[in-house]
N, C-alpha and C positions, 0 to 999 in steps of 0.2 A: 711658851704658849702665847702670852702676851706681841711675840715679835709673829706667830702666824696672826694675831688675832687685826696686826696693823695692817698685814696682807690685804685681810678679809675683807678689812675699809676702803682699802684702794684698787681694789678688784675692777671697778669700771675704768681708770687709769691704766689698769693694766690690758681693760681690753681695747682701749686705744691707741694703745703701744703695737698688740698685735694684732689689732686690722693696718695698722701701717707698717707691718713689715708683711704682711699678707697682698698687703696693696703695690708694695715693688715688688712681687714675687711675679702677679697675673701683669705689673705694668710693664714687666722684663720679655716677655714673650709676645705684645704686641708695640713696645715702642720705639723696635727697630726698623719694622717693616718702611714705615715712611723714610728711613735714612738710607736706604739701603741703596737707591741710585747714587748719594755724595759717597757713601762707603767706597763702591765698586770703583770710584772715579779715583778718588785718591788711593786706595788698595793695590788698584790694579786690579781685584779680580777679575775674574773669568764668568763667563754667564753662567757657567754646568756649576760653579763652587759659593759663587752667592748667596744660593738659598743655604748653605750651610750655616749662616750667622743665624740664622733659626732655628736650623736642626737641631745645632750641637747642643743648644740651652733646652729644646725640646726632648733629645733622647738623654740626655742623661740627668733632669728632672724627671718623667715620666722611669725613667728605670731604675733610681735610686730612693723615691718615693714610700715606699715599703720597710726599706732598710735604715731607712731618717726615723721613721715612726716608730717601729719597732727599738731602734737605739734610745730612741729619747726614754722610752718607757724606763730602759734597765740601765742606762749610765744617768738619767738625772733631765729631768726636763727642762730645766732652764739652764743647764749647763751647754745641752743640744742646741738650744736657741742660741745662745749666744755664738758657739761655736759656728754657727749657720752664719748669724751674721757678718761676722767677719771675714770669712770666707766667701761673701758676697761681696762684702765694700772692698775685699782684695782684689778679686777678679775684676771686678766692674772698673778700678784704678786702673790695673794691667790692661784693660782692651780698650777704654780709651787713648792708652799710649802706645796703642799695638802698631806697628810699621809695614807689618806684612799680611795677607790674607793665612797663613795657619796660626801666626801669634793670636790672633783674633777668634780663631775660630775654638784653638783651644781656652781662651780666658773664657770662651760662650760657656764651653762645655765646664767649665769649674762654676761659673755661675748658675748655671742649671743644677749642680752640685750641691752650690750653697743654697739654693730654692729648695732642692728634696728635700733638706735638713731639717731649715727655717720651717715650713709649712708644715706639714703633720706634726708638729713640737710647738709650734703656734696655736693649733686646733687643739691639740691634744692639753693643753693646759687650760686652753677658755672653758674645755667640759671637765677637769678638774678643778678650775675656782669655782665652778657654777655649777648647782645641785640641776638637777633632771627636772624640766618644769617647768612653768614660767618665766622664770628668772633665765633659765639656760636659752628658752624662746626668745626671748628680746636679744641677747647677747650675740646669737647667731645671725638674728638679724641684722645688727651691727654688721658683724665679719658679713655677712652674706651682702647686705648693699657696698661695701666698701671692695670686697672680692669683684663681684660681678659689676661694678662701674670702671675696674682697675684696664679691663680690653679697652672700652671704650674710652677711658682717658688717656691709653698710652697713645693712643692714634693722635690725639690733637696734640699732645704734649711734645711729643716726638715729632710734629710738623713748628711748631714754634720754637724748642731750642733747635734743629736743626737749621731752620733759616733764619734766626736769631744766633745763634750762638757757636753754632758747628756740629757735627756729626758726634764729634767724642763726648760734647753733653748729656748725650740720650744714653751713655754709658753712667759716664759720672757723677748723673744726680744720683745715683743710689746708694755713693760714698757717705754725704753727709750724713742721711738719712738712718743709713746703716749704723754709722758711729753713733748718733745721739740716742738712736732705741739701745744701743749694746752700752752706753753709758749709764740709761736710766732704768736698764732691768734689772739688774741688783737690787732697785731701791721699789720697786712694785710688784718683783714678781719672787715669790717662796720657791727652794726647792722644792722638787716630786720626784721619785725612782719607784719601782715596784722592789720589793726587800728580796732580792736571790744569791745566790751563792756564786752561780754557773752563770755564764754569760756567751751563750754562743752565736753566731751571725753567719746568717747563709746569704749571699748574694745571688738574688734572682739576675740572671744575666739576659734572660729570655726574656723579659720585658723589652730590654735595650734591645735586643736582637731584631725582636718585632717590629718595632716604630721602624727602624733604619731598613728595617727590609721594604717595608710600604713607603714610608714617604721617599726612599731615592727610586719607589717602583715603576713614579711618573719619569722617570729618565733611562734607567735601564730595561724598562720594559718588564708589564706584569707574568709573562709566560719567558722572560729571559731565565739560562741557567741559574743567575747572581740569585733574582727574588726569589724563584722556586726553593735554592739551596740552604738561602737563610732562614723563610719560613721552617725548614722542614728541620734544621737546624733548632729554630726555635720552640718546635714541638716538643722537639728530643729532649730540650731544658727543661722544660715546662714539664716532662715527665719525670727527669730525671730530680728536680726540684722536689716533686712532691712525692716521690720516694724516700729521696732523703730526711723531709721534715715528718715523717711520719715513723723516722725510726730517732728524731733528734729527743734527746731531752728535753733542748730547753729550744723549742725549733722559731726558727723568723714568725712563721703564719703557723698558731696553733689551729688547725684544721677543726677543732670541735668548733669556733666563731661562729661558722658557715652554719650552723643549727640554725640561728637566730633567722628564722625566714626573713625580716625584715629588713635587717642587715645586710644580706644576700641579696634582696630583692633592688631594696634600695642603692647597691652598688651597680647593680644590670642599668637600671633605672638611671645612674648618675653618671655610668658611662654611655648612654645613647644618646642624652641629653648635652654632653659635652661633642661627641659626634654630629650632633644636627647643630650646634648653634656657634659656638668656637669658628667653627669655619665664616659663619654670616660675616663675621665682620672683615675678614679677608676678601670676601667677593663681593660687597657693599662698597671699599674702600676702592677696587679695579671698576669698578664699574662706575664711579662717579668719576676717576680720573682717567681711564681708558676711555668711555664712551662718552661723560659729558663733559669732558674736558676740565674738573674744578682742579687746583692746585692743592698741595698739600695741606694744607693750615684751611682752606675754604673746605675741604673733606671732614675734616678733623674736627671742625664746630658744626659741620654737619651732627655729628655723633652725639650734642650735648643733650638734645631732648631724651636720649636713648640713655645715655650714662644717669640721667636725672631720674627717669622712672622706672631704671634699675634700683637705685634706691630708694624710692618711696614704696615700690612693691614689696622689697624685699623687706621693708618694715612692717607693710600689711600682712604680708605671708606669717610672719613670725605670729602677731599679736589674732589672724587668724587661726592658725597651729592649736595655741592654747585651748581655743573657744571652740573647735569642731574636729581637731586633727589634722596631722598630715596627711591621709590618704588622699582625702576629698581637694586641699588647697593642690597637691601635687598634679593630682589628674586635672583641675583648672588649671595650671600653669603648663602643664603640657599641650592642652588645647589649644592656648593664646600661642604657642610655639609652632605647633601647626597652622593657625590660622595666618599668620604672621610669614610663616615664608612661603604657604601658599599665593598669599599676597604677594611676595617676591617676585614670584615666578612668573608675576605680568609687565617686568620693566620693560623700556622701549629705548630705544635707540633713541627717542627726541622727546622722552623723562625728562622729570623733574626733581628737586625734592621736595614739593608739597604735594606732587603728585603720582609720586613713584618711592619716594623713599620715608615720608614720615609718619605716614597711616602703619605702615606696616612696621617699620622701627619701631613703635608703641607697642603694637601687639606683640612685637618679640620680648621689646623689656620687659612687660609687667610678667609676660611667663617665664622668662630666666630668671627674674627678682623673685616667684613665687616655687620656681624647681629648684633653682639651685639653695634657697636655705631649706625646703623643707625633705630634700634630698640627705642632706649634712644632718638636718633633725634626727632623722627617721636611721641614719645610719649609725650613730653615738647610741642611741637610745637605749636605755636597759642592758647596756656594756659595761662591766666590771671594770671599774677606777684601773688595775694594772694592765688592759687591756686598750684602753682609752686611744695610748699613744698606736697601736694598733690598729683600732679602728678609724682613726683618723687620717694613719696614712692609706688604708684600703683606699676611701673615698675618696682621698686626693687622687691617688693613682687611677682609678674608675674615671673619674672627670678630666683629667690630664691624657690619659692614654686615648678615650675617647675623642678627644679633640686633638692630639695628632694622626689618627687612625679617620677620621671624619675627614678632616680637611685632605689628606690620601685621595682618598678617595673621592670624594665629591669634584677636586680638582682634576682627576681624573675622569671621570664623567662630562668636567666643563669641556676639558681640553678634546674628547673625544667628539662630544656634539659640536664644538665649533669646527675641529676640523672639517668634518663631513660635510657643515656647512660652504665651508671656503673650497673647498675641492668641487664644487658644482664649477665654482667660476662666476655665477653670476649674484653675489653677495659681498658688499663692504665689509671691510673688517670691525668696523664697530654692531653692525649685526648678525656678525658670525661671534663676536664676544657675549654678545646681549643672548644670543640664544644658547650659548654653554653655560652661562651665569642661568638663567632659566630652568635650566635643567639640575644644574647643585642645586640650587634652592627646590627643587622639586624632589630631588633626593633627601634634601636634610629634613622634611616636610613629612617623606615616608619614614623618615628614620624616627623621629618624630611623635609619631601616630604608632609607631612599633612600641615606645619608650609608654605608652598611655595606657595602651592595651596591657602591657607587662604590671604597668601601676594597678590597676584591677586584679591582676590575677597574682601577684609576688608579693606584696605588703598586705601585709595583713589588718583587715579590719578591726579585729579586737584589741592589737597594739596599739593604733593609732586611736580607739576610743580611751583605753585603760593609760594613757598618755596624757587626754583631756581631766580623766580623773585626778590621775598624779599633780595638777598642777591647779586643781580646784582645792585637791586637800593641801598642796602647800599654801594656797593662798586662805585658805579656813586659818590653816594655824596663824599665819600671821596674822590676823584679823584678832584671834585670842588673844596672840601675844599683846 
């Protein structure tokens, strides 16, 4: 008792442990994008197999997801974590010494591996040290500014060790990192397992299915046999899936969860939200170096005002949370999301950044700082402790799949509208780029506005008051105490 009670003191140490394994989780999936010309060069790759150094760490993160979360719950939570880790700092070693383009793209894909693991066993323990309430609202706020600054830092980071240092850095730093949390979590963080007999593990394979079908859709074509086949392949799973957990004992996704409308809601919610904004910073990044020509690292501190008041929002989101609810901050941070890439959607070929790119960077941070933790809030909330690691990987998966399924598409739409534009003949290619960038961001604008309307009608009002309450009565007791 005395050795949980040392835990219990070092609980914020501990969640500085896991927002910084949190933090190379989201910095793994955009801090290769700027290396990716030095990769291809010394590689050898191929143009059609490049974007795979993204893919592979996107589809099987996003399709493993579930079965991290679900694991962590019934073999032991920080057993999972650590296991995560290592399995990061191994891969991440492996692909910075990788020689050839599949060496490479398979370490991505074990990295993406150790991401689904690490993350929902991350999450799932900050809502088991932290009771429901106050206390759990600041904590996320934490994780939540450190999460959502993590895109925006891999960009700049990934332009400085790469022209500093080399391409296999943007690999590597996640070695030491990895080592010193997987060294100092024994000593901050208590076990957790849910107490079961039976331990059985279904593997959603239909997630992976999915992603891979849409995002290679931009190159084989979205009416080709390949995408049609997969998709229809991945329904087949998706049905076959929930067949099977419906007759499992002890099944992946207890299906009664899905009662909790808010939990429900708030995963619709947190994967539309991961669809419209995930992408921004992909087509933010082409279009200062495509159209105004800034170089990598000049991109890259472009993004600091944006990574800045992701974190201060995401601080305000939380300690507003407490004071009025999630509902209310939620549907505010969806509107600044909207407002913000509607704003997008006015860049110019002869932009700027103080006049094209930082009015609107503001109004996207404060509302990803104020969706994405009160998204995470609203989706823990009122979830039974052995379910915890469950709910946590939902959400992850919801926010993850979103943003590979967004960016799909929205690239899709860019690459369609510019085409049409270059085929007249009489348009520069930087304002046949500028107007497919126009049109994602007008895409992820409606997607957006779908994600706000749904916040209204899917979360529920009385949870997110009786939420407020929860956190006025813990703060009463402690006032007595």
């Amino acid at each position: 008792m005395a050795g949980n009670d040392d835990y219990q003191e070092k609980r914020w140490l501990a969640l500085v442990l896991l927002s910084a394994a949190q933090f190379v989780v989201v910095l793994d999936a955009s801090i290769v994008n700027v290396a990716l010309p030095s990769i291809g060069r010394a590689l050898n790759f191929s143009q059609q197999n490049l974007p795979w150094v993204v893919n592979a760490y996107v589809l099987t993160f996003g399709g493993f997801l579930l079965l991290g979360g679900r694991t962590a719950d019934l073999l032991g939570r920080r057993r999972v974590f650590m296991a995560g880790l290592l399995l990061v700092a191994v891969a991440s070693l492996a692909a910075g010494f990788s020689t050839t383009e599949g060496q490479l793209i398979a370490a991505r894909a074990a990295q993406g591996l150790g991401a689904a693991i690490v993350s929902p066993a991350a999450l799932s323990i900050v809502t088991t040290i932290f009771s429901d309430g106050a206390e759990r609202n600041r904590a996320l706020g934490v994780w939540g500014a450190v999460a959502g600054a993590g895109g925006a830092a891999g960009v700049l980071l990934g332009g400085i060790l790469t022209d500093g240092l080399g391409w296999e850095w943007v690999l590597w730093v996640n070695v030491p990192v990895s080592l010193v949390a997987l060294a100092l979590t024994p000593r901050l963080i208590a076990e957790s397992r849910v107490s079961t007999e039976a331990r059985a593990f279904d593997v959603a394979a239909a997630l992976s299915i999915l992603v891979y079908a849409v995002v290679d859709a931009n190159s084989a074509g979205w009416g080709s046999s390949q995408t049609i086949g997969l998709l229809a392949l991945s329904v087949a799973l998706f049905a076959a899936f929930v067949a099977i957990e419906l007759r499992a004992r002890k099944p992946l996704v207890p299906f009664s969860i899905f009662r909790i409308r808010t939990l429900t809601g708030a995963n619709v919610v947190g994967l539309l939200v991961g669809a419209s904004l995930f992408s921004m910073f992909f087509f933010i990044s082409l279009y200062m170096q495509q159209v105004l020509g800034y170089s990598a690292i000049h991109a890259g501190l472009s993004y600091l005002p944006l990574a800045l008041l992701i974190s201060v929002s995401a601080g305000i989101a939380s300690q507003l949370v407490t004071r009025i609810g999630y509902k209310p901050v939620l549907a505010i941070g969806l509107l600044f999301i909207v407002a913000g890439l509607v704003w997008f959607s006015r860049v110019s070929v002869d932009g700027g950044f103080t006049t094209d790119i930082l009015g609107p960077s503001l109004l996207a941070a404060a509302g990803l700082g104020f969706a994405f933790v009160t998204t995470t809030i609203a989706a823990v909330s009122g979830v039974e402790e052995s379910e915890s690691g469950l709910a946590s990987g939902l959400i992850n998966t919801s926010q993850q799949i979103g943003g590979a399924l967004g960016l799909a598409v929205l690239s899709a739409v860019a690459i369609s509208r510019t085409s049409e534009v270059m085929a007249s003949g009489k348009s520069s290619l930087a304002n046949g780029l500028t107007e497919g960038f126009q049109s994602a961001f007008l895409g992820g604008a409606a997607i957006a506005l779908v994600g706000f309307v749904l916040t209204l009608v899917l979360i529920r009002g009385r949870d997110s008051r009786a939420h407020v309450e929860l956190g006025d009565g813990a703060a009463a007791e402690g006032a007595e105490a």
